[in-house]
MISE-73931 format. One record per residue (C-alpha): residue number from 1; residue in one letter; x, y, z. Coordinates in pm, 1 decimal. Layout:
# residues N
NUM, A, X, Y, Z
...
//
This chain:
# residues 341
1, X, 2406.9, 8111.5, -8840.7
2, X, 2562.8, 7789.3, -8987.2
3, X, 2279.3, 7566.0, -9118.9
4, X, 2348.4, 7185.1, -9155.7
5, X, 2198.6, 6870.6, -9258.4
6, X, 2096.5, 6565.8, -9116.7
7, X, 2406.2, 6418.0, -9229.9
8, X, 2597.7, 6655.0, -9042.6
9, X, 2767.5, 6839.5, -9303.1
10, X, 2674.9, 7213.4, -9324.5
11, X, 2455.2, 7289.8, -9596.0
12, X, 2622.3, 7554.8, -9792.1
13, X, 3042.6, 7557.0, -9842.4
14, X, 3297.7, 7753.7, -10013.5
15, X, 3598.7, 7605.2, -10172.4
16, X, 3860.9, 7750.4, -10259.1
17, X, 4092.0, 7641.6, -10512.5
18, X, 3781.6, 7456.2, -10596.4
19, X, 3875.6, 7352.6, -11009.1
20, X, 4216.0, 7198.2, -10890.2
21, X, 4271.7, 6848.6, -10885.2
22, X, 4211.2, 6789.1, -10511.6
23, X, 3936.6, 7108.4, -10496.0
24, X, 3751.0, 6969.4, -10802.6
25, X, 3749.8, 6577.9, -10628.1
26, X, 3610.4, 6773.2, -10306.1
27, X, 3366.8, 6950.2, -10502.0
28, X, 3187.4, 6617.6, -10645.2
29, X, 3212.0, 6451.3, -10282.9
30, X, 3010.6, 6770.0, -10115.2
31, X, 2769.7, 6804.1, -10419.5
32, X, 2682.5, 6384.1, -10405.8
33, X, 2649.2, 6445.9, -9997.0
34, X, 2389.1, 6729.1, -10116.6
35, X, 2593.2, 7061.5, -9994.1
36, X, 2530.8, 7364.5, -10207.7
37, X, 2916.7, 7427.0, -10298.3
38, X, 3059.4, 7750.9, -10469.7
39, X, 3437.0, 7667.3, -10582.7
40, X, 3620.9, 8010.0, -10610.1
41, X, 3941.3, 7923.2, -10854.1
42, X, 4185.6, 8196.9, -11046.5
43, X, 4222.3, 7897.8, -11317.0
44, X, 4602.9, 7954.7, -11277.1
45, X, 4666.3, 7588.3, -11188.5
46, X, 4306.5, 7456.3, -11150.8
47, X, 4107.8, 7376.4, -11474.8
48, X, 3727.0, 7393.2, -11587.3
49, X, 3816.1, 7059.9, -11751.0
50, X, 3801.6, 6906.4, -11393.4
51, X, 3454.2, 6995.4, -11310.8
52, X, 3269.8, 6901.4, -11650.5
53, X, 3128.9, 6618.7, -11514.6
54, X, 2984.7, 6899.1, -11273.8
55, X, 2933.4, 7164.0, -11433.3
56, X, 2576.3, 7207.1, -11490.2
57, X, 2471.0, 7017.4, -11110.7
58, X, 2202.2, 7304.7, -10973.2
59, X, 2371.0, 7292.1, -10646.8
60, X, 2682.9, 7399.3, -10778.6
61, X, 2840.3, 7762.1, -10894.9
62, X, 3239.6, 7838.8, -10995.7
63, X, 3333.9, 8198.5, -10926.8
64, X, 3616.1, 8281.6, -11162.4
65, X, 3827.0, 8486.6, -10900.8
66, X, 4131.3, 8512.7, -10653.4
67, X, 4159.7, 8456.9, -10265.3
68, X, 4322.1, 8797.7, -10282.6
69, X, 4034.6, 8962.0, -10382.5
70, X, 3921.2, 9107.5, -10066.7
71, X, 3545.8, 9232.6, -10089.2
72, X, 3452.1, 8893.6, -10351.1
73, X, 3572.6, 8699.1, -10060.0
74, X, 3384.7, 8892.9, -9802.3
75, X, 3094.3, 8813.5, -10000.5
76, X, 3127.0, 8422.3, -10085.1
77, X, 3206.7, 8388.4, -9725.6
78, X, 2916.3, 8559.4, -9626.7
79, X, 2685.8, 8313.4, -9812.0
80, X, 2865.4, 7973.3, -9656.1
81, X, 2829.5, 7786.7, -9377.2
82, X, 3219.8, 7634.5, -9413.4
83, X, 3503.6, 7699.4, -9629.0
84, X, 3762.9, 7457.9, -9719.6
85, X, 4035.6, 7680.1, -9810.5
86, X, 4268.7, 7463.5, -10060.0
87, X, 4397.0, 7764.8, -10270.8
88, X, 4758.0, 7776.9, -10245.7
89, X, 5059.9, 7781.2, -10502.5
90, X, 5144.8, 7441.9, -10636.8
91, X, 5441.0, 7209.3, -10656.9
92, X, 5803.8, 7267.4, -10693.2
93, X, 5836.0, 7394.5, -11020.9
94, X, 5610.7, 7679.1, -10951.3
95, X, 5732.6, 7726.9, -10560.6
96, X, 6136.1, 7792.0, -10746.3
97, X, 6019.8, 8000.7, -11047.0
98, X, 5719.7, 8253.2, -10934.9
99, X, 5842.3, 8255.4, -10499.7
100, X, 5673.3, 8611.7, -10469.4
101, X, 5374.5, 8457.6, -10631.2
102, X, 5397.0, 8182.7, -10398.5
103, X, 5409.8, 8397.2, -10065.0
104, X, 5122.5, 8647.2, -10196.9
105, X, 4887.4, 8344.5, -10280.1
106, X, 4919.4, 8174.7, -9946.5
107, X, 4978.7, 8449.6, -9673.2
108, X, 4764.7, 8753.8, -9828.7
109, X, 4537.4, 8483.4, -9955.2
110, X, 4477.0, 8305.7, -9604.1
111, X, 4449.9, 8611.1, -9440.9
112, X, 4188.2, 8750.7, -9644.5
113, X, 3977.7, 8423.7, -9615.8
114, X, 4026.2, 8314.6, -9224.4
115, X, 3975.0, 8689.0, -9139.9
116, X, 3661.6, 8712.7, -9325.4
117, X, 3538.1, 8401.0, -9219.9
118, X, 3619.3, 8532.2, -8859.2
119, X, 3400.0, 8826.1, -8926.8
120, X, 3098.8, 8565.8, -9001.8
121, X, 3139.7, 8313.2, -8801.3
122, X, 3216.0, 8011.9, -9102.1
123, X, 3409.7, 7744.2, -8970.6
124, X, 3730.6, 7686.3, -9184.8
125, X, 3900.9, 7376.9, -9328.9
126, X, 4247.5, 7501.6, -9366.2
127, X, 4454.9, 7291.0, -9601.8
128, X, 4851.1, 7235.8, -9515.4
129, X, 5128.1, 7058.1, -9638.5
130, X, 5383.9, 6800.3, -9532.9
131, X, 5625.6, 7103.0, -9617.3
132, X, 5527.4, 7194.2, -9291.9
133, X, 5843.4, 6937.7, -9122.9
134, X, 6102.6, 7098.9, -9367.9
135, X, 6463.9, 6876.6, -9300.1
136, X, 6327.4, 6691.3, -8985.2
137, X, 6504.5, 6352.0, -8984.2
138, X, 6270.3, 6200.3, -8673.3
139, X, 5976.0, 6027.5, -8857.1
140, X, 5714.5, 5949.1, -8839.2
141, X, 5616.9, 6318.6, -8842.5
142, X, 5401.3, 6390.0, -8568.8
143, X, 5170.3, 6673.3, -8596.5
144, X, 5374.7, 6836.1, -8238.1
145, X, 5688.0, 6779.5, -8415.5
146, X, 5969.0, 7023.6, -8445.9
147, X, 6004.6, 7217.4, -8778.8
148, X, 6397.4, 7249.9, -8979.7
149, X, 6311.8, 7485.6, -9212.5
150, X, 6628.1, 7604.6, -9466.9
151, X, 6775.5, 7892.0, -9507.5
152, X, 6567.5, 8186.4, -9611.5
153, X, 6842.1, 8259.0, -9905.7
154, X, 6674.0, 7936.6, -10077.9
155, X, 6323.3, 8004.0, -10248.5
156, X, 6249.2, 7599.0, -10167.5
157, X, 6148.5, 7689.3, -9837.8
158, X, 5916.0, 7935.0, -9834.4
159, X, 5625.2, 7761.5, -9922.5
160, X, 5681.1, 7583.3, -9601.3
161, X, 5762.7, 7889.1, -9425.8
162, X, 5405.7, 8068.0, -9605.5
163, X, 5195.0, 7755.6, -9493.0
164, X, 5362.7, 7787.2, -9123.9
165, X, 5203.4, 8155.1, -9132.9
166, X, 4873.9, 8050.7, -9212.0
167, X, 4866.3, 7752.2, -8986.1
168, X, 4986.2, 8027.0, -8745.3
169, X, 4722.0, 8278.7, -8840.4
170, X, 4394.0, 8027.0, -8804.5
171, X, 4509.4, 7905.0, -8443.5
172, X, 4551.3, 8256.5, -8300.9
173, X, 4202.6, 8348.7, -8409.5
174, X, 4053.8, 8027.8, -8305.2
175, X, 4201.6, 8104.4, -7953.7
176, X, 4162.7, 8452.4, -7984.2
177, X, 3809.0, 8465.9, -8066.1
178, X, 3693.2, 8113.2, -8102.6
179, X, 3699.4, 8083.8, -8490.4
180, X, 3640.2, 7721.0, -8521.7
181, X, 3932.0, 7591.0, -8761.2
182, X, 4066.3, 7251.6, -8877.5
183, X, 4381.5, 7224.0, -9015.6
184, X, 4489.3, 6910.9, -9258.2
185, X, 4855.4, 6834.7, -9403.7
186, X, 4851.1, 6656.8, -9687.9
187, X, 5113.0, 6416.9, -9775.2
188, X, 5183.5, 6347.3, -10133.2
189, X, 4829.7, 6330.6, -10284.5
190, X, 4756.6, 6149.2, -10641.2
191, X, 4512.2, 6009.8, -10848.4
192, X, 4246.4, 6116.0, -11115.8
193, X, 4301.9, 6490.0, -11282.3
194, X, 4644.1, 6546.4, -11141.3
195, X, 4915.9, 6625.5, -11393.8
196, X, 5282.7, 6632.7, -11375.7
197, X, 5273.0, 7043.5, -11511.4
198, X, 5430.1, 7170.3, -11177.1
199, X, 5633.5, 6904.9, -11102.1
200, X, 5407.2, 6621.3, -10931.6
201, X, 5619.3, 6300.2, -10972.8
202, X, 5386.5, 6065.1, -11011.1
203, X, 5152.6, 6167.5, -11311.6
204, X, 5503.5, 6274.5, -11519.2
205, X, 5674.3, 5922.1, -11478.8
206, X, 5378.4, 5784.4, -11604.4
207, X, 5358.5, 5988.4, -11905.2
208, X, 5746.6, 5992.9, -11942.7
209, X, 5646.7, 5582.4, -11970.8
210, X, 5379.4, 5620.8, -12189.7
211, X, 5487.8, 5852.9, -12430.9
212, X, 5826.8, 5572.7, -12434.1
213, X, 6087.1, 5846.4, -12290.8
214, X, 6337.8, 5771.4, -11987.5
215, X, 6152.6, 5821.3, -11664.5
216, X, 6346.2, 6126.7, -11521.2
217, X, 6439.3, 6084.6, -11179.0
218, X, 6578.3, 6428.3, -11005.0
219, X, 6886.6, 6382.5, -10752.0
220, X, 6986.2, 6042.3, -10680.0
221, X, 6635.6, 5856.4, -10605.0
222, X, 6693.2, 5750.6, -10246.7
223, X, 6498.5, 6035.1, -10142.0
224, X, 6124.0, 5876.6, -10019.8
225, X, 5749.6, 5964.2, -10010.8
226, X, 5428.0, 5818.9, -9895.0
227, X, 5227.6, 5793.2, -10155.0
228, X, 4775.5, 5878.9, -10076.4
229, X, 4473.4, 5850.4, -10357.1
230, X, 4264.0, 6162.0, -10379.1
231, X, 3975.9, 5998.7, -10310.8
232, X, 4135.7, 5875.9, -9928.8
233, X, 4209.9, 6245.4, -9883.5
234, X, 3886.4, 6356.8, -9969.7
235, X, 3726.8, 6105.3, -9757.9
236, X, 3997.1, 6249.1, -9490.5
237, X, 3861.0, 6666.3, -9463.8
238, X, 3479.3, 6554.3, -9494.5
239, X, 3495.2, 6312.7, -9212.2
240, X, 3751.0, 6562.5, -8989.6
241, X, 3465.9, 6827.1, -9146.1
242, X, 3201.1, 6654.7, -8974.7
243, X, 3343.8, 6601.0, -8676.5
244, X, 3289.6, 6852.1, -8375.6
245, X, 3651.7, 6738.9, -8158.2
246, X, 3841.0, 6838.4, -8487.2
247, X, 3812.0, 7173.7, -8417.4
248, X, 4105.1, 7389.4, -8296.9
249, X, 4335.8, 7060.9, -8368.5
250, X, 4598.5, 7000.2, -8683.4
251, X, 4606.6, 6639.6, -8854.2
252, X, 4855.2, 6431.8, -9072.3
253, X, 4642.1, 6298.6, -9392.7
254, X, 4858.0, 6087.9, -9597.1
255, X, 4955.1, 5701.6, -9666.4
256, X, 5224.4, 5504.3, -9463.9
257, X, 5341.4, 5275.0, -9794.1
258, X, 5711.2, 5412.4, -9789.3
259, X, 5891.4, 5420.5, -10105.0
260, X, 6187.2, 5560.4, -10331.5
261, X, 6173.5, 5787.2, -10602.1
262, X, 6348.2, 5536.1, -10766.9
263, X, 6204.9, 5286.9, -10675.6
264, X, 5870.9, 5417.0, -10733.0
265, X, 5962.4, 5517.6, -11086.0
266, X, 6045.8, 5136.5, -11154.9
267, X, 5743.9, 5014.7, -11022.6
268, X, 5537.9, 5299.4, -11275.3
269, X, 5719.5, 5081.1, -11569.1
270, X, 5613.9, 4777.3, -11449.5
271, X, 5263.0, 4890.1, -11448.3
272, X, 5263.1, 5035.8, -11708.9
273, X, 5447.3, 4804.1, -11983.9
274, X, 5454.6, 4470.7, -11759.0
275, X, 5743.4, 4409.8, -11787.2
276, X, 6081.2, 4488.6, -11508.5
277, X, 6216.0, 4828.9, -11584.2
278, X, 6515.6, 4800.8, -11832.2
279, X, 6877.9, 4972.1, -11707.9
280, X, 6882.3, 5226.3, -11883.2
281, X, 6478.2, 5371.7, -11860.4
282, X, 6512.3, 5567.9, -11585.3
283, X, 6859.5, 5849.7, -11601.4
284, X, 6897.3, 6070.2, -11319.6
285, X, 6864.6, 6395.1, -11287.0
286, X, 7068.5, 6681.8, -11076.5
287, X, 6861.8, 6889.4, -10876.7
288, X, 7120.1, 7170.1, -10974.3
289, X, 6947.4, 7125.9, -11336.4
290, X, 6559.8, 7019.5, -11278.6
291, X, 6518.2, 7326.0, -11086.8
292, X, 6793.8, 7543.1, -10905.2
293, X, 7168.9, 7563.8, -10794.6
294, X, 7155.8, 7451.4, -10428.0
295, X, 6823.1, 7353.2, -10441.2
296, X, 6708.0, 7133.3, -10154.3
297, X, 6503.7, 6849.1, -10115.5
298, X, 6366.4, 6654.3, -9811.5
299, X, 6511.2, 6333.8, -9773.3
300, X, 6180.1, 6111.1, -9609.3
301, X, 5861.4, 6192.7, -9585.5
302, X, 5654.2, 6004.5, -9349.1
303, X, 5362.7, 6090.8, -9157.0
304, X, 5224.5, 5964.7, -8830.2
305, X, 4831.1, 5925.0, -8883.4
306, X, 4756.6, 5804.6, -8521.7
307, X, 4561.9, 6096.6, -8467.1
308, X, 4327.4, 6163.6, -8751.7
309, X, 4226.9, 5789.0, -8734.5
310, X, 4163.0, 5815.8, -8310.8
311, X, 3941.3, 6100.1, -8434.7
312, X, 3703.2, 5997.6, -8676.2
313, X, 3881.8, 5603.7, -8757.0
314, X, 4024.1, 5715.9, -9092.2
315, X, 4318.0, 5531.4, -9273.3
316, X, 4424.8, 5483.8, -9655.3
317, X, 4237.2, 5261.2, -9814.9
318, X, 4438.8, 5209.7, -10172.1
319, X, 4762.9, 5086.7, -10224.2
320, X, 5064.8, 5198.8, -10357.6
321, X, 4986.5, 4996.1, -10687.3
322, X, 4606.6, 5113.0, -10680.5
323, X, 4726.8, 5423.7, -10678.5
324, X, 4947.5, 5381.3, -10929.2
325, X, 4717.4, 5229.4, -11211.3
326, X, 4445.0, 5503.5, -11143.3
327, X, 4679.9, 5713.1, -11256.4
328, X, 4782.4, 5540.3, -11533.9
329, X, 4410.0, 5502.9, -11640.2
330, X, 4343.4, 5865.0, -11582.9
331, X, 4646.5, 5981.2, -11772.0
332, X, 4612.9, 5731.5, -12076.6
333, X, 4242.7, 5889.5, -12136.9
334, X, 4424.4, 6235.7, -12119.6
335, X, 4664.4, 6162.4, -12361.1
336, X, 4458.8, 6015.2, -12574.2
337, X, 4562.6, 5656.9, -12526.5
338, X, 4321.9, 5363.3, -12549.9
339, X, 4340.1, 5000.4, -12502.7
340, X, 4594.4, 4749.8, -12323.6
341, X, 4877.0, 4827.5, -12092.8
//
């Protein structure tokens, strides 16, 4: 039987993928709300370094383990009320070189936790990716929008295709036998903790900046994002969490500030040194040599929000240049780096 408190928020929650930058961010939110919160984490791309400043909170216990562990999830699941299942392969670079990994982790990984949480009863919190829209040109994506996935000869797609499955998989036991299930896509999320390891743009231009190397943009730069802060995202599952006509439904979670690659990588210098990016501090990259022959990239990235803030009023509060200098701040302290721009 779920228990909850007067807040709303069930009392005891599972995360998985819980020491990862957006897992770890989630972690601190639920413990401050006062949820009891297990994070289950393989530390393959999630870090104890994210939860030090949690570490030692009573109401708070990190499993070192994998989703694909069967009978370990069986039992954390057991002992929740709601599981926010975040564990997933991450970014590009990791999506082209390890693609069986990537399939495994979010197929066999889903399974095993929405099944199990079918078997108790947990209500789950199933995270998803813009990936989901693959080559659509109509944007804003709408959450009913068609899906133009790639061929299956390029290794690009399948994290798409593997996050289709599991979106798949939670609404055919929520209609089948009622599992209650929320699903999120995320839309190019930033801030605090995030690195540019497995590709993320955003942390390696500013450390490319920092470090006083040529920003490295990969194909020609007109391809664009919408750029969210962790914390908005955060703020985004606990309030879709808490709120009883979210269930069964899938939501958009991301920012509407549109920008270039390029252009986004100019505005990182600015911030950074104050000054207008010079001609010749950003080079181009082929995607043929960042990651794969015939690799393919989405060319826009937009999502329509209209229905995550009808739900429960939510919208991005940070801009684009918020955004930008909380990274900046996070990723001078983890370099190292102290004092002025």
């Amino acid at each position: 039987m779920t228990t909850t408190q007067s807040s709303g928020q069930p009392s005891r929650a599972l995360i998985t993928g819980g020491a990862g930058f957006i897992g770890s961010h989630l972690v601190a939110t639920l413990l401050e709300a006062g949820t009891k919160v297990t994070a289950l984490d393989d530390l393959s791309t999630g870090s104890t370094d994210n939860l030090t400043a949690i570490a030692n909170h009573p109401n708070f216990e990190l499993i070192e383990g994998t989703v694909l562990d069967q009978p370990l999830v069986e039992k954390l699941v057991g002992e929740s009320d709601i599981i926010y299942h975040l564990a997933a392969a991450v970014g590009v670079n990791l999506i082209v070189t390890d693609p069986v990994g990537t399939i495994e982790t979010n197929i066999l990984g889903s399974h095993s936790v929405i099944t199990a949480a079918a078997r108790h009863g947990c209500k789950v919190m199933l995270a998803s990716t813009s990936e989901i829209y693959g080559k659509n040109e109509h944007v804003p994506f709408g959450e009913e929008n068609d899906r133009v996935m790639g061929p299956t000869t390029k290794a690009r797609w399948s994290y798409a295709a593997s996050k289709a499955v599991d979106e798949f998989l939670a609404f055919a036991h929520h209609r089948q036998s009622g599992l209650p299930i929320v699903i999120f896509r995320l839309f190019n999320t930033v801030g605090p903790r995030q690195t540019g390891r497995y590709g993320m743009v955003m942390p390696r231009f500013v450390d490319q900046v920092l470090q006083g190397e040529q920003v490295s943009v990969y194909g020609d730069g007109t391809q664009s994002r919408c750029f969210m802060d962790v914390s908005d995202a955060v703020r985004a599952i606990v309030g879709l969490a808490a709120s009883p006509e979210a269930v069964g439904k899938v939501f958009n979670v991301g920012s509407s500030e549109e920008t270039t690659i390029l252009a986004l990588a100019q505005r990182v210098i600015a911030r950074v040194t104050g000054a207008q990016a010079a001609e010749d501090s950003v080079k181009l990259v082929s995607y043929d040599d960042a990651y794969d022959v015939g690799f393919e990239d989405m060319q826009r990235r937009v999502p329509d929000t209209s229905r995550i803030n009808a739900a429960i009023g939510w919208m991005p509060s940070l801009s684009l240049d918020e955004i930008i200098d909380r990274v900046i701040e996070s990723r001078r302290e983890a370099l190292g780096l102290v004092g002025g721009r």
